[in-house]
N, C-alpha and C positions, 0 to 999 in steps of 0.2 A: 351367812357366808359373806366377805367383805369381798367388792367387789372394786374397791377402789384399788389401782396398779399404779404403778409410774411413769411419770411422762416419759411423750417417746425422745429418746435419746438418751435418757437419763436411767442409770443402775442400781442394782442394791450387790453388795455383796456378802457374801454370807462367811462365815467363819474360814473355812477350807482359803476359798479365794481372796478374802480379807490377809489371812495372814500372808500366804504369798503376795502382796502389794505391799503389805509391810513392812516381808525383807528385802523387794527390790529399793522399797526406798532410804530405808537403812543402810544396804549397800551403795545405792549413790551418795549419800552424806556424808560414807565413810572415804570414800575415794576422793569426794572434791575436797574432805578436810586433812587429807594425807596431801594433796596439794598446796595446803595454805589457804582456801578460800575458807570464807564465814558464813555460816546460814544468816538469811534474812526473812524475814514474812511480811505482805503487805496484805491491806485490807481486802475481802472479797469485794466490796464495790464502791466504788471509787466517784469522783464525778466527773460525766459525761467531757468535758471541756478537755478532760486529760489525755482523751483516747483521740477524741475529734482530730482530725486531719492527720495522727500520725499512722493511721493502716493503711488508705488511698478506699480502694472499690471496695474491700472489704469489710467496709464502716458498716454496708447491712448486714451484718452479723453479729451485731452488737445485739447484749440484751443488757436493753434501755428501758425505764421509766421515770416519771418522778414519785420522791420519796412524800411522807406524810406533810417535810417541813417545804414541799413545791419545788424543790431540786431538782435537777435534772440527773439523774447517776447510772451506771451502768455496773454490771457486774464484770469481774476481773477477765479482759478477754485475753492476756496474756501479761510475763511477768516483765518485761524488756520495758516496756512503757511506765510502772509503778517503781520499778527498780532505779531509773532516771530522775523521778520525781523525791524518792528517797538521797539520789544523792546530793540533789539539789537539795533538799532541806535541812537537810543534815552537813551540808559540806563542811562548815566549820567546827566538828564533831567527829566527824572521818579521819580514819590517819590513810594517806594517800601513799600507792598504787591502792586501791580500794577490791578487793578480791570475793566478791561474791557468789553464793548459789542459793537459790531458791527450787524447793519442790512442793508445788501448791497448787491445787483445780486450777483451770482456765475455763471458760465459759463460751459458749460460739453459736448464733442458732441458725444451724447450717442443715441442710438436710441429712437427717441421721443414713448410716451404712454403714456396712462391714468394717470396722476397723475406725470407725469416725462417729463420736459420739459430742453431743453438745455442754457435757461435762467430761471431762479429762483429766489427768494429770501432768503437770510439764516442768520438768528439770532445766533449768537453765541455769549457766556458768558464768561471769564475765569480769574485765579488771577495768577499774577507771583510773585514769591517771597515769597512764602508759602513752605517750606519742607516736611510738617507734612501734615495727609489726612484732616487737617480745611481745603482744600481750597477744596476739592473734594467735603464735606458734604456740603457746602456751596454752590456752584455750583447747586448739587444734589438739595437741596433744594430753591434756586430761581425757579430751571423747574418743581417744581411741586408748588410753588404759582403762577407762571407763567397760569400753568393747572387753579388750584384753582380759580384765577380771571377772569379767560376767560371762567368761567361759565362747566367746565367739571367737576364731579363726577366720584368716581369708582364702578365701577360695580362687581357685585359678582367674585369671582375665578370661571372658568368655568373648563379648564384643567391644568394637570402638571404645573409648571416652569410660572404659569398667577400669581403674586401674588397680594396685596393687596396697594396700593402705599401711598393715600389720607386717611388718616382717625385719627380725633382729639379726641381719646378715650385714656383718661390717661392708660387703661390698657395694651395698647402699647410701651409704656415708655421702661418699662426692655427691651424688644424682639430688639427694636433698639438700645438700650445700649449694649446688648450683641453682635446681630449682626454685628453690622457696626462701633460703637466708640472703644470696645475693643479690635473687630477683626481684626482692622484696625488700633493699634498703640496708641489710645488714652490713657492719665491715668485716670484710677478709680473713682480717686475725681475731681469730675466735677471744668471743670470750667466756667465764664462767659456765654463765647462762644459757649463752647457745651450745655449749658440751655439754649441758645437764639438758636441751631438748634435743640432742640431735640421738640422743642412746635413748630417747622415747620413743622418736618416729626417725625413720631412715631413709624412708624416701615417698615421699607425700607431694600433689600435685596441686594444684589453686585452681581446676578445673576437671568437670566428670564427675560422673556418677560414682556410690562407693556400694557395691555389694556384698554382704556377710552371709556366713556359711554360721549355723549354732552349731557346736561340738563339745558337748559338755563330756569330758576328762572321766 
């Protein structure tokens, strides 16, 4: 009988729950590329030097060693840091505003728990080459169509700083014009852009927590 298991933190999943991880990632792919964004992949481990000083206290959570050839490398502790280093490398290669997602393991050797494993998976969105807060409202609102097609609703305000995220009620219109396009840099007189995000998101805050209700149809 084999007695050897998996480290702690780390999963196997078996067919049933395999394929359900397979159409959730599917379904992100299909969404960020109904946005315009482009998959990318970067390598599982990287060298150590790429991560150093950009997570701050969080560096011990790295899983570091050296490689055969004396290197210093760590394995991918998330996608935000490799994503940077790709467009540096690549910038003269990129066609700019640059629209990416990545869905790839992240790595972390954190104390395993409920909902917190030291292998994971992590979607992440982002544009380069944007100055202006378009690319944040942008952003903003792919993760909450993202919500929207994976079947989540929002649920009433319960306390303080919970506010309202989802809801396609033109009389929302002004409150996120005010909020978030003016507050945020935007001009006045709409343009394009900001009409094709404001019929995304209608009224969205740059502060507080956001709580979802699943209500699958």
């Amino acid at each position: 009988m084999n007695t050897i298991q998996t480290l702690k933190g780390f999963r196997d999943f078996l067919p049933v729950e395999a394929a359900k991880r397979k159409w959730l990632r599917d379904k992100l792919a299909a969404i960020c590329e109904q946005w315009g964004f482009a998959p990318i992949e970067t390598p599982t481990m990287e060298p150590l030097e790429l991560f150093t000083g950009q997570i701050g206290e969080d560096e011990k959570l790295f899983f570091k060693f050296k490689d055969q050839g004396d290197r210093d490398v760590a394995l991918r502790y998330d996608q935000t840091v490799p994503s940077c280093r790709v467009v540096a490398e690549y910038q003269n290669t990129l066609i700019f505003p640059f629209k990416r997602y990545q869905i790839q393991p992240a790595f972390r050797a954190e104390k395993p728990q409920k909902g917190r494993y030291r292998e994971f998976i992590q979607c992440d969105a982002d544009i380069y080459g944007i100055k202006t807060p378009d690319a944040d409202a942008e952003t903003i609102a792919l993760s909450l169509d993202i919500y929207k097609q994976l079947g989540f609703k929002l649920i009433h305000k319960t306390k303080p700083n919970y506010y309202y995220i989802i809801n396609y009620k033109r009389k929302y219109r002004f409150n996120f014009r005010k909020d978030i396009l003016v507050k945020n840099g935007f001009d006045k007189n709409k343009s394009e852009k900001q009409i094709m995000i404001e019929r995304k998101i209608y009224r969205i805050y740059d502060s507080g927590s956001i709580k979802f209700q699943y209500l699958r149809n």
